[in-house]
N, C-alpha and C positions, 0 to 999 in steps of 0.2 A: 028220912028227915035230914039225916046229915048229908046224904047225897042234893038235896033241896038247897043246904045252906053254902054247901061249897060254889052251886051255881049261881046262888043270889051273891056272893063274895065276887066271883069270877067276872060276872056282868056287870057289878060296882065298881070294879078295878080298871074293866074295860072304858067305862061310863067316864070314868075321871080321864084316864088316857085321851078319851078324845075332847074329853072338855079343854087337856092341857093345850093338847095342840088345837084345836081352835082357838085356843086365846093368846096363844104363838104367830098363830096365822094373822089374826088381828092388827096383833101390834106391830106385824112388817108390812101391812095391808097399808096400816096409817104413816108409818115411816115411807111410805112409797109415793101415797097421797100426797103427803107432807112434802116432799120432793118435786114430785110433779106439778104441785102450785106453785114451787120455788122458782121452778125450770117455767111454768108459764109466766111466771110477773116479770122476771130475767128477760123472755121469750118477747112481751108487752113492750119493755124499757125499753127492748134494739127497737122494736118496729116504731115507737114512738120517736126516737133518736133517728130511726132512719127517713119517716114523715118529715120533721122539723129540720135533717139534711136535705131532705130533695125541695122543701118549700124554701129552704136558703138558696140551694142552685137554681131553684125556677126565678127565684126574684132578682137574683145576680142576672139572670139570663134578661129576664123583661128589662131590669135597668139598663144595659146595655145599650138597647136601642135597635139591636142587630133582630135581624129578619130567621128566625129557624123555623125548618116546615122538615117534616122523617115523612118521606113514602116508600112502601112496603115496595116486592120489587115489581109488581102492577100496575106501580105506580098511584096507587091509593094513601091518599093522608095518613097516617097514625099518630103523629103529633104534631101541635103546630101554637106556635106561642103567639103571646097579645100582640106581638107589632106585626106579623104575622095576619094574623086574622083581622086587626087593622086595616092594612093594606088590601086585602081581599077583600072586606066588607062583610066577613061571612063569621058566625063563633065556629067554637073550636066543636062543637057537637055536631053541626052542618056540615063542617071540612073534614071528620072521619071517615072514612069507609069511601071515597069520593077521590075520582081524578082531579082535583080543584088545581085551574090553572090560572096565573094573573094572564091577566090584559098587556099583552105584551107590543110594543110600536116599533121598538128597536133592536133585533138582537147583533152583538159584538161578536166577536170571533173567540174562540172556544182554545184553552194551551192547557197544555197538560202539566205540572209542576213537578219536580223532580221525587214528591212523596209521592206519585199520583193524583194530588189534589186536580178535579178539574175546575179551572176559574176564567167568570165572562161577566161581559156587561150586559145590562138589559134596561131598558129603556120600558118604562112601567107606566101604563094610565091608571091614578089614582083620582081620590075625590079633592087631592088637595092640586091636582094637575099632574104633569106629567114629573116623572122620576126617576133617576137613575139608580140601581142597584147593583152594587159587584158582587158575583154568587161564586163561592168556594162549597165542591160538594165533596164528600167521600162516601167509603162506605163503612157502615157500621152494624155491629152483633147488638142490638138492644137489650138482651135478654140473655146475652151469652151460649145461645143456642145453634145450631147450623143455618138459619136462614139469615141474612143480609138486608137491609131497609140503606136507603142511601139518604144523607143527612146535607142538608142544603140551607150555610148559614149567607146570609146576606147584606150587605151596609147600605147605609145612601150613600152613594157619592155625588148627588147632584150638584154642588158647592164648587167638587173639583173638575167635573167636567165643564161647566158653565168658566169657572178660570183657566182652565188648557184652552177654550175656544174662545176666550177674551183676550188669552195669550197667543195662541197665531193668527188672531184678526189684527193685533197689533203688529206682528212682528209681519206679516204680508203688507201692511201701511206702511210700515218704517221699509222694507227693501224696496216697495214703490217710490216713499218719497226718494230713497237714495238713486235706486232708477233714473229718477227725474231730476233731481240736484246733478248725476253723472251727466247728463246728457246736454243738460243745459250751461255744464261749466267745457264739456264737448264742443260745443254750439258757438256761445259766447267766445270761447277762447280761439278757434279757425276763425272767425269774426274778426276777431282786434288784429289778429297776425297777420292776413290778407296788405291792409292797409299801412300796420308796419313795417309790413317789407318795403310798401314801396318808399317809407318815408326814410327808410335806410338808403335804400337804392337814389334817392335823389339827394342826401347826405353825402354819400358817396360820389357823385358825378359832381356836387358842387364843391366838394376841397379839390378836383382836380382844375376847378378854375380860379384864377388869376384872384388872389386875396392876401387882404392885412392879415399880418400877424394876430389880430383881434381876432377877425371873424375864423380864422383857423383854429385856434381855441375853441370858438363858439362851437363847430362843427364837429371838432373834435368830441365834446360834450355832448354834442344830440346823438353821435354815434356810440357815447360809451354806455348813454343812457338806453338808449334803444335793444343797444346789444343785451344790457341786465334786461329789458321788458321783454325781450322775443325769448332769453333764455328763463324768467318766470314763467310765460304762456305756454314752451314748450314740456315746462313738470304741470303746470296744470294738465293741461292734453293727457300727457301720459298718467296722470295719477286717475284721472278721468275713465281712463281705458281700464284700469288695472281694476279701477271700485266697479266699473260697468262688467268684469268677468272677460272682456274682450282681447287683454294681453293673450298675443298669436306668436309664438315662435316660428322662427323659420331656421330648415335647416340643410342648408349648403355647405361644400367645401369652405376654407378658410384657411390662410397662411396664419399660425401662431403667433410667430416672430414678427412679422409685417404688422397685426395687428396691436401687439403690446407698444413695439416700437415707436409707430406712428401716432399711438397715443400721447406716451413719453414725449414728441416732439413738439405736439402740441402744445402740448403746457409749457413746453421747457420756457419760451420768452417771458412766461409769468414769472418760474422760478426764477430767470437770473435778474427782472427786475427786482427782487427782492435779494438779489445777491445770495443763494440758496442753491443746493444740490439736485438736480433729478435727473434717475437714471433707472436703466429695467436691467431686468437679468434673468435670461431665458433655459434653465436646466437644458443640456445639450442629449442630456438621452429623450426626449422629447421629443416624438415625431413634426415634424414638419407642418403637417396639414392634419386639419382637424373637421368635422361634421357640426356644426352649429349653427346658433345666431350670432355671427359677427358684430352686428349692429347692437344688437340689446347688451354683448360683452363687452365693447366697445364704451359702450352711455354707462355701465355700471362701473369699469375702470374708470374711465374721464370723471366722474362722478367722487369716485371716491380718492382717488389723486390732486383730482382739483379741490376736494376740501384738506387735504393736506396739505398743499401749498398755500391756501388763504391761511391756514393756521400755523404756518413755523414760518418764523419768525431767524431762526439760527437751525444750521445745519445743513437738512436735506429731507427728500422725497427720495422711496424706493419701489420699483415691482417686481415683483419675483413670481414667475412661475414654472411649480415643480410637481414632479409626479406626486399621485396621491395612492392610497392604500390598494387601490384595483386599477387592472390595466387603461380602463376608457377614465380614469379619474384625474382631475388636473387642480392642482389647488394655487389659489392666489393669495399674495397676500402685499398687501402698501402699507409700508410701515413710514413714518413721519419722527421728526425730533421735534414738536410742535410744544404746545402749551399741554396737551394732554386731556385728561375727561375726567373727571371727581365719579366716583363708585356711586353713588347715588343718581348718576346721569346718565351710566352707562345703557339702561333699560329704556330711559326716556329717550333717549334720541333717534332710538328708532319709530318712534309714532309720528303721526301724522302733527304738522306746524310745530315740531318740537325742534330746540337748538341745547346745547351741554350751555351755553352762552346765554340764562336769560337775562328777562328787564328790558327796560325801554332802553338804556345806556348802553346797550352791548356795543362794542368793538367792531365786529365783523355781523355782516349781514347775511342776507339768504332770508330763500322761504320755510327752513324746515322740512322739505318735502324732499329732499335728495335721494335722503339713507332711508327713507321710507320707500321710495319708488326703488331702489336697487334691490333693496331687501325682499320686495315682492318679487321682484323678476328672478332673483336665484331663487325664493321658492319654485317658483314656476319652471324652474331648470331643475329643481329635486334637490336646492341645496340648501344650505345654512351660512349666512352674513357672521361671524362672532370679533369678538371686541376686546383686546387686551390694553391696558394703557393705564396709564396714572399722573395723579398733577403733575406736570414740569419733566416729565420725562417719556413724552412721544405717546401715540396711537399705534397700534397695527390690526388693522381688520384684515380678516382670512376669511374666503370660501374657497369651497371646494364643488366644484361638479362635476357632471357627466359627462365627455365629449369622447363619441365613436373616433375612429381614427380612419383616415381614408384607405379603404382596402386598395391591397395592391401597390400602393404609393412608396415612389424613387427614395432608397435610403439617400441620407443626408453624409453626405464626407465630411468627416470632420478633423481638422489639423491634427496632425500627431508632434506633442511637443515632448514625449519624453526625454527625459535628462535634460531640458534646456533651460538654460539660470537666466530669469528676467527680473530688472527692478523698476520699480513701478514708485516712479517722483511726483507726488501730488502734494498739494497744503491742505487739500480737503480730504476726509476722510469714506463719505458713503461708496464716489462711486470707482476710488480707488480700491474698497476693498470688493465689489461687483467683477471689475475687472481681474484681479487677483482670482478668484473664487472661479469666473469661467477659464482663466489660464491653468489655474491648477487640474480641473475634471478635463483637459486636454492634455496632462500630464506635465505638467512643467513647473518648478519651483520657483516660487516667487517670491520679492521681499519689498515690502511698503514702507519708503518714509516720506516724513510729510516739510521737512525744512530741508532748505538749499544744502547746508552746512554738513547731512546728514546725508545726502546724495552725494556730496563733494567723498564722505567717509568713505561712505561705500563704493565708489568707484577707485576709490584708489586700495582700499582693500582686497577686493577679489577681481575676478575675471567675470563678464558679463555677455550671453550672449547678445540679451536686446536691452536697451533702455527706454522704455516709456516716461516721457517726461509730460505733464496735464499743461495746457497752454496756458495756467493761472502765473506760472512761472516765466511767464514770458518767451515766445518765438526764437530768441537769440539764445535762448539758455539752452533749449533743446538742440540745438545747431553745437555750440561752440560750452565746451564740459568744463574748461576752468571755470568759465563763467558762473557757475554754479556758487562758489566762491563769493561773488558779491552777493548772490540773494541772502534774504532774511524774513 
């Protein structure tokens, strides 16, 4: 009996034992549960947040306007958005699984971008007409997996191709009308000059006969008029050539020196009717003979010397040419004591009909086409016109170009004056100090003054081996040295 109650004791203790932990188990069963709903509503809220992200970026994307279409690497749709499926004509449940291609009229040429982006045009038949699209594609992990889909966004650009091709139908109009304006002021201008020749040429034959003082005047006048219209006709002509593409260099030997020179002497009669200085000055390390266009070098100096002598008034005209920073390099430069160029004119007077001098009142004339035709021709030689100057105290335009040197060609002997004492008596100042300047790089010491009184000093002060005296000073003064004495 008590062996009975010990077992029913034993199995009720047990009985409880597992009742405890069953009801242990229970309550971390529901703490788990409890959990696990936690973790699923948690689990709910992302996916709901991440819907309501992806239905923000799907409508940023439609609003756009932009074209995106993902095909797998098949080439099969897997996504493909409303403007997209718009443009195809087809929904987005059609264009899945499916090679869908546009209607393509035009395709453009295909560049690679420096991300890899490939980007091209494509010329697109749509229901609204035809359309252009610029397609940027890459490639992309949709899913962050090992496979690749390539993703191909798209814009219209019909708006801008339609204006690039509005824009070079006009810009081929406008180079035809200039074309045609070239050829006709070409045309025109051999025209008029034919028949002014001859009207000079009989201008000319009629002052050599027997006439009043009147009509020599008169003739006088037809020839000075004449001479300004054949020299406007001939910058038209050449500005004609230059807007036509048709400035042709030529390139032959050429004397340096002979060519500056006989420029210089050209002008000179203008200079000293203005009672004015002109003179050149030619760097003696400077070869001799040079490879170019004489003529076009020539019309750019005259050019630009002759408007320095219309514009100074006091002083002088200078030319100077010296070596440039490379052996075949030669740079020019005419410098002026003239009325000078206000900073705001300096830009404009290289353009075509432009003068530093406007208004209908100006002072001096001209077509404004000068320094615009010289300016093209040193481009056309590789070089650059520039411009230093200011009100009231002179111009100097500088280029510089290319000029080969004649191979082979006879050095040049040049005086040797070392140690030799020269003075150099002028009243004018430019081209006494030119003078100077070449005696010195031949070695010889020189001293410049400009009054008699001052030559009289210095000759009785030192020993001299030459005297250069300027003919301003009069013929008898150079002959006979006291005389120096009465000038003033």
């Amino acid at each position: 009996m008590v062996m009975l109650m010990m077992v029913a004791c034993a199995l009720a203790a047990t009985a409880c034992l597992a009742l405890a932990f069953l009801a242990l188990r229970n309550r971390r069963m529901r703490s788990e549960i409890a959990q696990l709903a936690g973790n699923i509503e948690a689990l709910s809220d992302r996916q709901w947040e991440s819907r309501e992200a992806e239905e923000r970026t799907k409508s940023l994307l439609e609003a756009q306007g932009d074209l995106i279409v993902r095909r797998d690497g098949n080439g099969r749709v897997t996504y493909a958005n409303d403007a997209f499926c718009n443009l195809s004509g087809c929904t987005l449940e059609a264009l899945k699984g499916h090679a869908a291609a546009l209607d393509v009229l035009t395709q453009g040429e295909t560049t690679i971008l420096a991300d890899g982006t490939r980007a091209y045009d494509q010329e697109i038949a749509s229901a609204a007409g035809p359309r252009w699209i610029s397609w940027h594609e890459v490639s992309v992990r949709p899913d962050g997996g090992l496979h690749t889909e390539t993703q191909s966004v798209g814009r219209d650009v019909t708006a801008r191709v339609h204006a690039e091709r509005a824009l070079a139908e006009a810009r081929e109009k406008s180079e035809a009308a200039n074309q045609a304006k070239s050829r006709f002021l070409a045309m025109v201008s051999h025209e008029i000059r034919t028949p002014l020749n001859g009207i000079l040429g009989m201008a000319d034959l009629l002052r050599d006969t027997p006439l009043t003082p009147e009509q020599t005047s008169y003739i006088q006048a037809v020839r000075t008029s004449g001479d300004a219209l054949l020299s406007l006709i001939e910058e038209i002509l050449d500005f004609s050539k230059i807007e036509a593409g048709k400035l042709d260099l030529d390139h032959q030997p050429f004397d340096l020196m002979q060519l500056v020179e006989a420029t210089v002497e050209l002008l000179a009669p203008r200079a000293q009717g203005k009672q004015i200085e002109i003179a050149s000055f030619i760097d003696s390390t400077l070869p001799q003979e040079f490879i170019g266009d004489a003529s076009r070098l020539r019309q750019v100096l005259l050019n630009l010397a002759g408007n320095a002598v219309k514009f100074t008034e006091h002083g002088g005209v200078s030319v100077v040419a010296e070596p440039g920073e490379t052996p075949d390099e030669v740079v020019f430069s005419v410098r002026d004591t003239g009325i000078g160029i206000a900073p705001d004119a300096e830009a404009r007077i290289f353009e075509e009909f432009e003068q530093a001098e406007g208004g209908a009142a100006r002072k001096f004339g001209g077509t404004g086409l000068g320094l615009t035709i010289s300016r093209r021709i040193i481009e056309r030689m590789e070089g650059r016109l520039t411009l230093t100057s200011a009100p009231g105290r002179g111009s100097t335009f500088t280029f510089a170009i290319k000029l080969p040197r004649v191979p082979d060609a006879a050095e040049v002997a040049l005086p040797k004056l070392a140690g030799r004492r020269i003075l150099i008596a002028a009243p004018t100042t430019i081209e006494a100090a030119l003078v100077s300047r070449q005696l010195a790089a031949w070695g010889a010491k020189t001293s410049i003054v400009h009054r008699a009184s001052e030559a009289t000093r210095a000759l009785n002060e030192k020993t001299w081996d030459t005297v250069i005296v300027d003919g301003a000073f009069g013929a008898e003064n150079g002959r006979d040295r006291p005389r120096f004495q009465d000038l003033r």
